[in-house]
C-alpha positions in Angstrom: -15.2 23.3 20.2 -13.3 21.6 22.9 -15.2 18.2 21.5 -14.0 18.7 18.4 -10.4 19.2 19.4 -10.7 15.9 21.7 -11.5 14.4 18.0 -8.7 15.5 16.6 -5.9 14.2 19.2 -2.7 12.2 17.1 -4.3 8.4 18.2 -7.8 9.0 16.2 -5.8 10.7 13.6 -3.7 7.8 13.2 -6.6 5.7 13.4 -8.0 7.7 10.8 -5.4 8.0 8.4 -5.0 4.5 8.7 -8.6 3.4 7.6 -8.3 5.5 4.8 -5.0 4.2 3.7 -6.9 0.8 4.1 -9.5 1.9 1.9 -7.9 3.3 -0.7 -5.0 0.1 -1.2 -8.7 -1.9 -1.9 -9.7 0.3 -4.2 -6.0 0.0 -6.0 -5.9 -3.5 -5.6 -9.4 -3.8 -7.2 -8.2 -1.6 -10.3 -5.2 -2.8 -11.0 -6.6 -6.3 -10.7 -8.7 -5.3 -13.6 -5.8 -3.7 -15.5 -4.4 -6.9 -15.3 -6.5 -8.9 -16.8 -6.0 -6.5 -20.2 -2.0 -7.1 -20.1 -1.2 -10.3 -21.6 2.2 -10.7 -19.9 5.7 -10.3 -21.0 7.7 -8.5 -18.3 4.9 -5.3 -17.6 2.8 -8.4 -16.5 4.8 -10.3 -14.5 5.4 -6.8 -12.4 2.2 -6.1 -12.3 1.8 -9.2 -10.5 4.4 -8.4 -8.4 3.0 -4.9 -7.7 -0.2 -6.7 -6.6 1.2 -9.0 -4.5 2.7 -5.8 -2.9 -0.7 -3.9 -2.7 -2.2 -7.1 -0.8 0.2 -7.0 1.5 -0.2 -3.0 2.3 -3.8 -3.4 2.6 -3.2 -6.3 5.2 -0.9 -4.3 7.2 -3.0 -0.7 7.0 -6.5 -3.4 7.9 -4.4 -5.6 10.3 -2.9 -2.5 12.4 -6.1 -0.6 12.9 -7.2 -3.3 15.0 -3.3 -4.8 16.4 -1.4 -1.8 17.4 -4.0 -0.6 19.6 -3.8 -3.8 21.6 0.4 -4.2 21.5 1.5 -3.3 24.9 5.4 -3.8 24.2 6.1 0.0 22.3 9.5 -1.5 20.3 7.0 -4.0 18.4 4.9 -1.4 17.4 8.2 0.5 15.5 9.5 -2.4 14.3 5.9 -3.4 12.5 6.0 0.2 11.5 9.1 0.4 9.8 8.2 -3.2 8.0 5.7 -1.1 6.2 7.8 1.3 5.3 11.0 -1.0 4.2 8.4 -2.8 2.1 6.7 0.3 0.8 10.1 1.5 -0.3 10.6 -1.5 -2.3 6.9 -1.4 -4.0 7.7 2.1 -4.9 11.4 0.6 -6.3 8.8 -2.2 -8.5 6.8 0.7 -9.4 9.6 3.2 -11.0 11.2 0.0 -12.5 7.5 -1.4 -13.8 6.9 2.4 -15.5 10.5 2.4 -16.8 9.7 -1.3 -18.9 6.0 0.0 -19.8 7.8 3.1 -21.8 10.3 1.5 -23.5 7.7 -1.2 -24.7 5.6 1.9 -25.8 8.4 3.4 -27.6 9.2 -0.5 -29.2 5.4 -0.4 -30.8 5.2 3.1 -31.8 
């Protein structure tokens, strides 16, 4: 039991979290890549782009800091990569609400 609970210490949980985060941005990416090639353009495509662009850039920071912030020394770099992510994932979730908003009028337009 006491193996177990070693497991389950915040660092391997982040670690953890972390890879699956990873994971599951590729599998996004990889689906809405293929959404994308169904859109022919117009504004939904050209934020669907963006949103991509957005996703690759997750999936880089969730891949790149499983293996950097276990090496950074200097503990103020490590919150200022952190809230990077989140600044950035505040603004794909800003692209996202405004990318839904455009999709439903455009489905209301060809109703």
């Amino acid at each position: 039991m006491s193996g177990l609970f070693l497991f389950f210490n915040l660092m391997n949980l982040f670690y953890f979290f972390l890879l699956l985060g990873a994971i599951l941005m590729l599998i996004n990416i990889i689906a809405a890549n293929s959404l994308k090639k169904n859109i022919p353009g117009g504004f939904v495509g050209k934020w669907l782009s963006l949103m991509l662009v957005f996703m690759f850039f997750f999936f880089l920071a969730e891949a790149g800091s499983f293996f950097f912030i276990a090496t950074i020394r200097y503990l103020p770099l490590s919150y200022f990569l952190i809230s990077l992510v989140l600044f950035f994932g505040s603004i794909y979730v800003a692209v996202t609400v405004r990318f839904i908003q455009h999709l439903l009028k455009e489905l209301e337009v060809r109703k």
